[in-house]
C-alpha positions, 0 to 999 in steps of 0.5 A: 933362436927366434920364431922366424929362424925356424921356418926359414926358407934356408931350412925348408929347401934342405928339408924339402931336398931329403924328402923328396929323396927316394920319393922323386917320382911319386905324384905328390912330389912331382906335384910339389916340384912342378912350383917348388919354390912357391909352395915352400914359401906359402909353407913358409907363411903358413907356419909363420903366421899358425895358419898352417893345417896338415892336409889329407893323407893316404890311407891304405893297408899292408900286404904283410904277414899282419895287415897294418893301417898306414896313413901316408902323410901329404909331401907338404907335410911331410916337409914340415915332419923334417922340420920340426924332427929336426929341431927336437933331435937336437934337444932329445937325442942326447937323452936316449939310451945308447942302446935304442936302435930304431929310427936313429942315425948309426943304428938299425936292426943289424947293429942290434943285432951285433950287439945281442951278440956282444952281451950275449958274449958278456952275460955267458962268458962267451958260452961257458955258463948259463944265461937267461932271456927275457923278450917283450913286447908292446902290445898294438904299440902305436894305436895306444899312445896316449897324446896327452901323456906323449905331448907332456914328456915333449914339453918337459924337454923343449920349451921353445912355444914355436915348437910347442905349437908345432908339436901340439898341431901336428900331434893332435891332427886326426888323420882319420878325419881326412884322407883318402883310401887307396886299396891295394888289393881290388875288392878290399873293404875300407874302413866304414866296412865290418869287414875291415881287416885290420882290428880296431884295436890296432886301428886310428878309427874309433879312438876320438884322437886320444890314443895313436900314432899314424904308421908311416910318419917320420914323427911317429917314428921318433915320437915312440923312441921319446915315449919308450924312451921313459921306460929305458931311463927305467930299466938302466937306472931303476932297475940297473939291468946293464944287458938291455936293448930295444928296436922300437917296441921289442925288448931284450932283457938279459940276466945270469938268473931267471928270478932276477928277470921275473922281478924286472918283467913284474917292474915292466909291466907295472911302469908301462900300465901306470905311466905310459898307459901300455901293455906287453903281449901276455905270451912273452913274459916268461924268461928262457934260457939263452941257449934256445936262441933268441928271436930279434930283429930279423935272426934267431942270435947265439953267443957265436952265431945268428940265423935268419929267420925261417919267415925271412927265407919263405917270403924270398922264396914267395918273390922268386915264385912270384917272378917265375909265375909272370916272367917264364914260359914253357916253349918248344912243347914244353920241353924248354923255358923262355925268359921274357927280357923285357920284363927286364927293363930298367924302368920295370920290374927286371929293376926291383927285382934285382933289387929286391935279390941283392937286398936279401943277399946283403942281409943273409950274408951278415949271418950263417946263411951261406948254405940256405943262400945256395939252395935258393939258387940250386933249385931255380935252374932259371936264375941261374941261367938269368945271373951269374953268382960269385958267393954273395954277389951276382951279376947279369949274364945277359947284359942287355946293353952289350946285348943290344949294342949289336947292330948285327944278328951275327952280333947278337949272336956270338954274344948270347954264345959267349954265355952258354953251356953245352945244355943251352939253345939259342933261337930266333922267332921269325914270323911263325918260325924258329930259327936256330944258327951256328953251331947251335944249329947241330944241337937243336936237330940233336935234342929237339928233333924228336919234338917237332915229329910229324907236321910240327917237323914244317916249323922248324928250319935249321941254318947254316948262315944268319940272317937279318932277323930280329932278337926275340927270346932267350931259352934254356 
């Protein structure tokens, strides 16, 4: 292989086309796309001719349970973190354990999952004995990467001296020298503030670009499986521990006797703080008895079954909170509530919020949640009203395009009726009024009389026939 074939165009379009997947409409991109065919070919020259310099990232903390520095590289860059991850794939992945489940294709958190299970299974004779457990984990895993040692594992693999020159100017670009700060949250300290929430020894600042990986780069990602990738040759062929898993810097160790994984732990500790320059959290290395359940990626796993995190539940119950707050109002004197449908728009948050409620009801359905995932529903009356659920998957019961496909408020109306129950009222706001039709007209003097007593009485008008007035809200 040539210097050249490398940085072919060929090669630069297709990693240009993934990406930008998922990321289309971003700025940057938009930006890149408006001349995408010029910008690949400066790219091009750039790499050809070592020329090429990353350009200006976004820096910006998380919103999570523990803020994280992320530095979002440019789109120009990240096109040539594609690349070059590209071309090592093809030399160091075959040199990674079979269970290293982070950032690889056919692998993610719930095949790591499925196979804790599997040696849980295998170490406990599928429950008929006693087992032990051992959890680490690495300590401010990507700010203490040390380059130099990473860059030497790299080198001792790929020998090519494009990517080697690729590898050391992309490796050694410090990111904290160029970027810009975009806060999430108004008001929030950067990072020359004291009052900078993330520690220093989580941060890039300070570490005069020797130590660090930035959060939120495609090379990050598979440079720590290369770093920690030293430390699984260790267990598998050192110390012989046939019930091993790792997902980026977490750690399952499994073993028939406590004393046997004590040993490992010591051995662990050691290989990280002389080879790798790393540490694991002092308050995860005592081994437990499996029958506790273990805490990893995303479920406390048995040998026959897994739950989800109770941190899992709490932060979708705070999203429906959150939806509930911007998009459901109390009418009618507060004895009813009105979702506002507009919120639904496809291009606003109605989208993300589906999203974000199928992503959730995907991810509890592959553990013993079914009965969690029914109370969520049983104590928010409104989305109910707003989804229609069969078991795990849900659908909108009010269509808005079979909704709005009415030319007629008759129309409109018999298709919101089809929908309601016996405690649903369907109005219409017209100017200062609320107008009720059809048979709904009978239960609003029934239920809502009472609450338009005295001189509120003038502001409700109930009729027998429809009229043209147009669609405004929902209420149950």
């Amino acid at each position: 292989m040539t210097g050249p074939d490398l940085y072919s165009f060929r090669a630069l379009w297709r990693h240009y086309r993934q990406c930008r997947r998922n990321k289309r409409n971003t700025i940057n991109a938009l930006a890149f796309e408006a001349n995408a065919e010029a910008n690949l070919l400066a790219l091009q020259e750039e790499v050809r001719t070592h020329t090429y310099q990353p350009g200006r990232s976004i820096c910006f903390i998380t919103d999570g349970p523990k803020p994280r520095e992320v530095f979002a590289a440019d789109f120009r860059d990240r096109v040539v973190h594609h690349l070059l991850v590209s071309h090592q794939e093809r030399v160091l992945e075959p040199r990674f354990i079979h269970d290293s489940y982070a950032c690889r294709k056919g692998k993610g958190t719930l095949a790591a999952s499925d196979r804790l299970m599997t040696f849980l299974r295998q170490v406990t004779a599928n429950g008929r004995r006693p087992a032990w457990a051992l959890k680490l984990d690495v300590a401010s895993f990507f700010p203490s990467i040390v380059k130099e040692t990473l860059f030497e594992i790299i080198a001792r693999k790929i020998k090519h001296p494009e990517l080697l020159w690729l590898t050391r100017t992309l490796l050694f670009h410090d990111p904290t020298t160029n970027y810009y700060f975009r806060s999430r949250i108004r008001g929030a300290p950067g990072p020359e503030s004291p009052r900078y929430p993330v520690p220093s020894h989580k941060s890039l600042f300070g570490k005069n670009n020797q130590l660090g990986l930035p959060i939120g780069n495609l090379t990050s990602q598979f440079w720590g499986n290369v770093y920690l990738n030293e430390l699984d040759q260790f267990i598998k062929r050192e110390l012989k521990c046939r019930h091993y898993l790792r997902y980026v810097d977490d750690m399952v160790l499994l073993a028939e006797d406590h004393q046997t994984l004590a040993k490992w732990c010591e051995a662990v500790q050691q290989f990280l703080r002389e080879q790798l320059k790393l540490s694991v959290r002092a308050e995860m290395t005592k081994p437990f008895a499996v029958k506790r359940g273990i805490d990893f990626v995303g479920w406390k796993t048995w040998w026959s079954y897994r739950v989800p995190r109770r941190r899992t539940i709490e932060t979708l119950a705070s999203k429906l909170n959150d939806f509930e707050r911007s998009a459901i109002r109390p009418v009618l004197g507060g004895t009813a509530r009105s979702i506002n449908l507009r919120r639904l728009d496809a291009s606003g948050n109605g989208r993300k919020f589906y999203s974000t409620l199928a992503s959730y009801g995907g991810h509890l359905q592959h553990g013993a949640a079914f009965k969690v995932w029914e109370e969520i529903w049983a104590r928010r009356a409104w989305l109910q009203a707003l989804l229609e659920r069969r078991g795990w998957s849900f659908a909108e019961r009010w269509s808005r395009r079979g909704l709005f496909r009415a030319r007629s408020l008759h129309g409109q109306y018999w298709r919101l009726a089809r929908y309601a129950d016996d405690h649903t009222l369907i109005f219409f706001q017209v100017g200062r009024f609320i107008e009720f039709y059809g048979p709904q007209r009978f239960l609003a003097v029934a239920d809502l009389g009472a609450a338009f007593g005295g001189a509120g009485a003038r502001k409700l008008r109930v009729h027998g026939r429809f009229s043209d007035a147009p669609f405004r809200t929902v209420s149950f």
